[in-house]
C-alpha positions in Angstrom: -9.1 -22.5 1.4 -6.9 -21.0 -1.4 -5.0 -22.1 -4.1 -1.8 -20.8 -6.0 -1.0 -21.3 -9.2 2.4 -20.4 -11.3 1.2 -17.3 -13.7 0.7 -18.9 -16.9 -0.5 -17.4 -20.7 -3.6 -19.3 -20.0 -4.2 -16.3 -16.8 -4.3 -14.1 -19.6 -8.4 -13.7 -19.6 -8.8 -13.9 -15.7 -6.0 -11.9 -15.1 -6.9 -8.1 -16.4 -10.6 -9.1 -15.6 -9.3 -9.5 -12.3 -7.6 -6.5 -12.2 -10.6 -4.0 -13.6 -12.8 -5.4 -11.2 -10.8 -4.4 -8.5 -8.8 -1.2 -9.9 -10.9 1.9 -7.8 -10.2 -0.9 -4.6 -6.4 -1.2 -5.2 -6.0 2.3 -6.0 -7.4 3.5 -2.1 -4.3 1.6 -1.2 -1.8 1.4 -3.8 -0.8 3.6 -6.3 -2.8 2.7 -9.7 -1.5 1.3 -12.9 -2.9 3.4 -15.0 -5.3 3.8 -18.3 -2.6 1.8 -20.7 -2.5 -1.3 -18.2 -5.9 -1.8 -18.4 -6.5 -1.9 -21.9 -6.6 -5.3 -23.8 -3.2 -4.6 -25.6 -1.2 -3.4 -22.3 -2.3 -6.1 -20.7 -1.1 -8.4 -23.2 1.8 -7.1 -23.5 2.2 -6.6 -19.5 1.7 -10.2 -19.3 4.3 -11.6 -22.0 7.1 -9.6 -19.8 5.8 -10.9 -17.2 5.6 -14.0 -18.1 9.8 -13.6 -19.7 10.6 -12.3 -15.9 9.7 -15.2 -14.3 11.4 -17.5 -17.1 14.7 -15.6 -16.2 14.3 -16.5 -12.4 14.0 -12.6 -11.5 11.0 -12.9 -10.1 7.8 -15.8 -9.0 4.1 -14.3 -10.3 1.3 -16.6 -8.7 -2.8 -16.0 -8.9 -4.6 -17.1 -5.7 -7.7 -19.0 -6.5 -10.7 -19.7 -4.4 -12.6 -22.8 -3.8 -14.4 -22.4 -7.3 -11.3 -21.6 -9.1 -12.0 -18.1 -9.1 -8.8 -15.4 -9.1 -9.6 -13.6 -5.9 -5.9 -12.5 -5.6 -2.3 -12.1 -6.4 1.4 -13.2 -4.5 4.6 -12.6 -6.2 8.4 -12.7 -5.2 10.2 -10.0 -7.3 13.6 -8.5 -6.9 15.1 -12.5 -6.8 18.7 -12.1 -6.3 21.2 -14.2 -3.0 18.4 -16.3 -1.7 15.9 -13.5 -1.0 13.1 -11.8 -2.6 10.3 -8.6 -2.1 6.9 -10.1 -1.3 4.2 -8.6 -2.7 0.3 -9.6 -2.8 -3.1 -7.9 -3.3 -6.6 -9.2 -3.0 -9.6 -8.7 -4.7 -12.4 -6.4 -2.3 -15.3 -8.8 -2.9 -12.2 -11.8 -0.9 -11.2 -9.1 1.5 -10.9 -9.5 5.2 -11.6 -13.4 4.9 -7.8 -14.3 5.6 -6.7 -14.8 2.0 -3.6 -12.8 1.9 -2.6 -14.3 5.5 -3.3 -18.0 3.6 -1.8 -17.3 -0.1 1.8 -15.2 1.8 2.0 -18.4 4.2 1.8 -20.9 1.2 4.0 -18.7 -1.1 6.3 -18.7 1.5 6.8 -22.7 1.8 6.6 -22.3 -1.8 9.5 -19.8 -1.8 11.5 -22.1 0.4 11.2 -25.4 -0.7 10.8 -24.2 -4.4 12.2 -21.4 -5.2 15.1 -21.6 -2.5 14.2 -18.4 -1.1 15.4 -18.6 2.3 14.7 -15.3 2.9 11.5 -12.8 2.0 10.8 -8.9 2.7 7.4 -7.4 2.4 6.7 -3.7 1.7 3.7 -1.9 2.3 2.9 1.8 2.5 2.5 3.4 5.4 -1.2 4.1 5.1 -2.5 0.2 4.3 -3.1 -1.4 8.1 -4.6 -4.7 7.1 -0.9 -5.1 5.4 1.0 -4.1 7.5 -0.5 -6.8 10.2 -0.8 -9.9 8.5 1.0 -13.4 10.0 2.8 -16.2 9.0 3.0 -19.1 11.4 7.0 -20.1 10.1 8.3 -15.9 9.7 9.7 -15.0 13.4 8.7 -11.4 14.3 9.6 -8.3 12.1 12.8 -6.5 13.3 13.9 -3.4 11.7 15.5 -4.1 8.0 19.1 -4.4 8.6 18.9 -4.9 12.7 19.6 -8.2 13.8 17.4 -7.4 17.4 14.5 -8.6 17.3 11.4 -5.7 18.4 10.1 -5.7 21.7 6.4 -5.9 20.2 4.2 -8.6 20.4 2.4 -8.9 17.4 3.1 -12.3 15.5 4.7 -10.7 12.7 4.1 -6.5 13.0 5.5 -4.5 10.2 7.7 -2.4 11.4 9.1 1.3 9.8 12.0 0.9 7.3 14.9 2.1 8.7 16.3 4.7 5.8 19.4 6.9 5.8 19.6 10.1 8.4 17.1 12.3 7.6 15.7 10.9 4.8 11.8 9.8 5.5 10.4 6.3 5.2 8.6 5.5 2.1 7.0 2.9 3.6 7.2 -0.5 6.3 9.7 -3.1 5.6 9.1 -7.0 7.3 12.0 -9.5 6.7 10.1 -12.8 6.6 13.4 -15.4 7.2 12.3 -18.8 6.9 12.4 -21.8 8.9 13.1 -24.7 5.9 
């Protein structure tokens, strides 16, 4: 089982640790933050904005803890704006593959919804990250192209599917709107 908590200045020691431990990990996947996040005063300073954001209401920062109260993860709703928000999560290697990002995206969903009053999520992922572009949610229906109201013909329980972009332009990654039941 995991918990979420609310990103708080008291994260500020488990938080970089977190994300040092895991930085060669995340960057197979993602593209990496670079020297300057990773040093004591970046991070600092990373986290006070960070911290400001979600004061503002732009955006919901949460750490996913284990059973120990270890960080083993992150969930955050950015881009807050009309009832909806971009999901975004990463978890630590040593928690991979255990079904915590499938456990902290379904609680930071509720969360979103009966919190937040987020009605409505969207994940991204990049085109090259599998495990993310496959993960469920027991109250999100199944993924439908962004903007089309049809829903797919596939039968995963919540498939990524390829964001639709202008003609001729190519997909920078896999867009899932999450809408929630609440």
């Amino acid at each position: 089982m995991v918990a979420l908590e609310r990103l708080r200045a008291d994260h500020a020691d488990a938080l970089p640790a977190f994300e040092r431990e895991n930085r060669g990990y995340f960057a197979r996947s993602v593209p990496d933050r670079g020297d300057a996040y990773c040093t004591e005063s970046g991070f600092a300073a990373r986290h006070q904005a960070l911290l400001a954001e979600q004061e503002a209401g732009v955006c919901h920062f949460h750490v996913v803890l284990d059973e120990e109260g270890n960080l083993i993860g992150r969930v955050n709703l950015v881009d807050v704006e009309d009832g909806s928000a971009e999901l975004g999560y990463r978890v630590g290697e040593r928690a991979a593959g255990r079904g915590v990002a499938t456990a902290a995206v379904g609680e930071l969903c509720r969360v979103a919804a009966t919190a937040y009053g987020l009605p409505s999520l969207t994940a991204v992922t990049t085109l090259d990250n599998p495990a993310s572009m496959t993960w469920k949610h027991d109250t999100a229906p199944a993924a439908r192209p962004h903007g089309n109201p049809s829903p797919p013909t596939q039968t995963h329980p919540n498939p990524l599917v390829p964001h639709q972009t202008a003609p001729g332009s190519t997909p920078r990654g896999v867009r899932s709107d999450c809408a929630q039941k609440i």
